[in-house]
Residue, then its C-alpha position, 0 to 999 in steps of 0.5 A: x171706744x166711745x161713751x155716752x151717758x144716759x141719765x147720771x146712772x147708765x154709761x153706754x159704750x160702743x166697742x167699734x172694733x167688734x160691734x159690740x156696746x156695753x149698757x153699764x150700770x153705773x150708781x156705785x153709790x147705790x149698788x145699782x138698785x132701781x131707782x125710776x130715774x135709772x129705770x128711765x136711763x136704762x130704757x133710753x139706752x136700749x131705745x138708742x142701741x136697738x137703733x143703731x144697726x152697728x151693734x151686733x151684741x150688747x153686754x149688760x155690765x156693772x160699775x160696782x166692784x161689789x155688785x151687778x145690781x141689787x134690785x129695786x131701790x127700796x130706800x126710795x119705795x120707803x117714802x111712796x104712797x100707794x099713788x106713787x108706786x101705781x105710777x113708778x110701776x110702768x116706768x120700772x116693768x118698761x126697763x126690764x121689758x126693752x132691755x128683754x126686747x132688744x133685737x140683737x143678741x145679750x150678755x150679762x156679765x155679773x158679779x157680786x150681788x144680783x138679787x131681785x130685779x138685779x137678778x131679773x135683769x139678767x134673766x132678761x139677757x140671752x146668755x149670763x156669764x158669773x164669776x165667782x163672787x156672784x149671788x144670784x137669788x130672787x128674794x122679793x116674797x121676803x119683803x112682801x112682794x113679787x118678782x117684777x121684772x119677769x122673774x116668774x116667767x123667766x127663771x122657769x124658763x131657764x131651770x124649768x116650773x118646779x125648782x123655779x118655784x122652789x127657789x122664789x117661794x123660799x127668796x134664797x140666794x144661791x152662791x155662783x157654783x149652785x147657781x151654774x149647776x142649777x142652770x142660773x147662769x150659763x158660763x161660771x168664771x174666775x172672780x174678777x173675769x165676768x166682764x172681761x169674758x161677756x165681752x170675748x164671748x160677744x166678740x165671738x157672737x158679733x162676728x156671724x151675720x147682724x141680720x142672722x143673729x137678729x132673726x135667731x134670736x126672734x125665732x128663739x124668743x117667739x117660739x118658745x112656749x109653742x107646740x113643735x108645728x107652730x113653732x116651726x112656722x116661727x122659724x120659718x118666718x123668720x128664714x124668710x126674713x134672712x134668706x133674701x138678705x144681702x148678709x146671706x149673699x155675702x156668707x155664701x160668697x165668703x164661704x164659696x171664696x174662702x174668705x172671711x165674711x164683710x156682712x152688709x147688715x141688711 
């Protein structure tokens, strides 16, 4: 496994058995708020993985033992001016924006707090795995303000318009078993095993076609929103892109020869 550090606040580190990294918030001192320093970091990490075509999966993790991530640094926003926070604001949406834009499939694995964009940082991964400890919750109308990093488009998408509504006009939090019956999160764990399980269930992910899973993941993102006929021209677009690729040759052949996939990638 190799590392390499991104700003003092967001570790990245290459799984090279599985193709798969792992973004790592790393401001223990903090809880892993958003300060614009990290919300730099975590861009430039996403720039550097989108990149490299060795990376199948990304698994967006925690250093802290308490929490995933509790939101926006609020002690830094304490001291802004109106200025200062018109110029943060495009540093901070970039990160929730690349970390949701990354072309390979996403994982979150969390624990403890995930409160606000912490929250929202997760939202913007494919799949959530929670242990027990988590408390999800996105409480920003307390503080007089707004989900900012996609909430309101991305939790309605997960739960649907009208609990959506309900759970960020009231900004409560909701503890791990509520959150995975109301679909908040997608896997529930023991406390404890939220890395550990992100991380087999994209080892899993990793081993079908890079250049499958980047198209699926296309197709699923842009399609939705779309009425059915326009949406199928989405899908469409993107078996283009796959069915002449040498990552479907070899599924073929493997298939065909009983054997296990090499995927080329390309």
């Amino acid at each position: 496994m190799s590392e390499e550090r991104f700003g003092e606040f967001v570790l990245v580190r290459r799984h090279e058995e599985g193709h798969v990294a792992e973004l790592a918030l790393d401001r223990p001192k903090a809880m892993n708020a958003v300060s614009t320093e990290m919300a730099r970091s975590v861009s430039a990490a996403c720039a550097a993985l989108a990149a490299d075509r060795e990376v199948r999966v990304v698994v967006l993790t925690s250093t802290h033992e308490r929490a995933f991530c509790v939101g926006a640094d609020l002690k830094e926003r304490n001291s802004f001016t109106d200025a200062d926070l018109r110029r943060q604001r495009p540093v901070t949406r970039g990160a929730y924006t690349d970390v949701l834009e990354l072309p390979m499939p996403t994982v979150a694995a969390v624990h403890g707090f995930a409160l606000g964009g912490g929250f929202e940082l997760a939202l913007s991964c494919d799949l959530i795995v929670a242990d027990a400890t988590a408390v999800v919750g996105l409480p920003e109308v307390s503080v007089g303000v707004i989900p900012g990093g996609g909430g309101t488009q991305l939790l309605p998408r997960r739960v649907g318009a009208a609990r959506a509504a309900e759970l960020i006009f009231t900004a409560r939090r909701l503890e791990a078993p509520e959150a995975r019956e109301l679909g908040l999160v997608d896997h529930l764990v023991d406390a404890g095993r939220d890395r550990e399980e992100a991380l087999a269930l994209a080892a899993r992910i990793a081993g079908n076609s890079p250049v499958g899973l980047r198209a699926a993941k296309r197709a699923l993102r842009l399609g939705q929103g779309l009425d059915l006929r326009a949406g199928l021209e989405v899908e469409d677009a993107a078996w283009r892109t796959v069915a002449f690729s040498g990552d479907r040759a070899e599924g073929v052949a493997a298939f065909n020869e009983k054997r296990k996939p090499q995927w080329p990638g390309e």
